[in-house]
N, C-alpha and C positions, 0 to 999 in steps of 0.2 A: 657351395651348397646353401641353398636357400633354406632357413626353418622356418617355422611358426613362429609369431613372436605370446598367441596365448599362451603358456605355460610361464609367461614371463610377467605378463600382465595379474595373473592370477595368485603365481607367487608375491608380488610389490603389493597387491590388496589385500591377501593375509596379512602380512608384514605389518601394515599400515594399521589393521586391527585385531591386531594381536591383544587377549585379554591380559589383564594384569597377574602377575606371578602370585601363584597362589602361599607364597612365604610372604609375602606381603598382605595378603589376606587374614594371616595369622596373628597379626600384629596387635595388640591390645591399640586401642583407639588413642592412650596414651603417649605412645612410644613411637606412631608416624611420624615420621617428617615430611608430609605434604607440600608443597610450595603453596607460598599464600596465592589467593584468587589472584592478586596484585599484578603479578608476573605473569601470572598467562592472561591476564588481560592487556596488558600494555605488550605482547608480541613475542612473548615466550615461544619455545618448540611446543606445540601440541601436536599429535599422531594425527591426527584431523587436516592441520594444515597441510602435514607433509605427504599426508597421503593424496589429497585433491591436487594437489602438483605432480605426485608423480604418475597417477593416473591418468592427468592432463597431459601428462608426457609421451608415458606408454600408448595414450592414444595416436598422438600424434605421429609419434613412431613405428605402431602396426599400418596407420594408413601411409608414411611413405615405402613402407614394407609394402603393399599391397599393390599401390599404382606401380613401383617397381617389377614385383613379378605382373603384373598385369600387362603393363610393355615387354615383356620377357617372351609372355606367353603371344603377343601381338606378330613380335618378330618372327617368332618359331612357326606360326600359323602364314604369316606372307612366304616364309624361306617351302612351306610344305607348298604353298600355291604355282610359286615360281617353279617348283620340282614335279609339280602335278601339269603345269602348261610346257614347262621345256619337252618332257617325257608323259604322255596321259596314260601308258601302258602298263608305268609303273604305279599307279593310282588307281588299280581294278582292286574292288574291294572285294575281301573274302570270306564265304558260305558262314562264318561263326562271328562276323564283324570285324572290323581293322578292316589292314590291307594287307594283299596277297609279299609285298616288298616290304622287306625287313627295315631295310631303311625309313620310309615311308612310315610305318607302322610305329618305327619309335619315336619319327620324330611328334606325329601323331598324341600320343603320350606321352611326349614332354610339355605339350602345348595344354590337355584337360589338365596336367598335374599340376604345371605355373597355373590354369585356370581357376584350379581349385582352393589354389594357397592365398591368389590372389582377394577373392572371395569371402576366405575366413579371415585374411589380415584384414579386410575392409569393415566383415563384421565386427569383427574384435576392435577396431579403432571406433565405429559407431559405439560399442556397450562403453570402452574405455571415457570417449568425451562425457558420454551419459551421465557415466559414476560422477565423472571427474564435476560436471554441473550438478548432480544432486548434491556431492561435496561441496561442494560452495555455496549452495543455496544453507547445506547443513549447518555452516561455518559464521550467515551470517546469525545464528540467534545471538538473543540478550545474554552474557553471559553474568551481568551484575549492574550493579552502580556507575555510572564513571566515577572517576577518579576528582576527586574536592579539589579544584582548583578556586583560591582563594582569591577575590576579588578584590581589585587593585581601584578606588576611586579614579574620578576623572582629572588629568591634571588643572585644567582651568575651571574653578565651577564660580557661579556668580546665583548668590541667593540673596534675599530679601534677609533684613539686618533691624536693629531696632532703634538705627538712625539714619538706613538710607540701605544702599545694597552693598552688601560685602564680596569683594572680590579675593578668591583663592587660589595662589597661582603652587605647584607640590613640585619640587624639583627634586630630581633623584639623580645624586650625584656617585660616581661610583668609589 
């Protein structure tokens, strides 16, 4: 049985921005324990990241979900043609719409309903990428400073001397 897979996509997006627990909100400004900037800067979990991947995901996944039923619904539509050219008697359509043969008629309606899944899984994998690139774009702001990396002189350096040029060789042994 074929489902949707939005109900799935929708639930990992809440998920992904889920507000903060309001006991946590409670907290005297004192009493946090916050993770310093430090960590989420150098590649910590953030909700942010995890979300723009799994949305990146779930896109990807309602569109093979979708070309899937899309060739589903492809086959079901040749198998009703090949049944409507072997027999055309049985493909006399009926006063209320469908067709007058039961057979025919469902198969019919297996063919708009893979149509339709096909459809929304495609939609759904379009809004999914969407999210998942505004996620990223979101992802890249400035989040601070970088990080103080302490500069290391050059090993060879040769400067002007007050008897000639001084030559400075820095060897770092371990």
């Amino acid at each position: 049985m074929i489902r949707s897979p939005l109900p799935w996509v929708v639930a990992v997006w809440l998920l992904g921005t889920a507000p903060p627990s309001p006991l946590s909100a409670q907290k005297p400004s004192h009493e946090r324990t916050d993770p310093p900037a430090q960590s989420l800067r150098a590649g910590g979990v953030r909700p942010l990241r995890i979300a723009k991947w799994t949305t990146l995901g779930a896109g990807i996944a309602a569109a093979g979900y979708g070309f899937a039923a899309s060739l589903a619904a492809d086959d079901r539509n040749e198998q009703l043609d090949r049944l409507c050219a072997a027999a055309p008697e049985r493909c006399v359509k009926a006063p209320g719409g469908g067709y007058v043969d039961e057979e025919v008629d469902r198969i019919r309606g297996e063919t708009e309903r893979l149509d339709r899944r096909a459809r929304t899984a495609l939609i759904a994998s379009q809004l999914g990428v969407a999210a998942s690139v505004t996620l990223f774009l979101l992802d890249l702001r400035n989040v601070g400073d970088p990080p103080n990396i302490p500069y290391g002189p050059a090993r060879l350096r040769i400067e002007p001397g007050r008897d000639g040029v001084t030559v400075t060789l820095r060897l770092d042994w371990p």
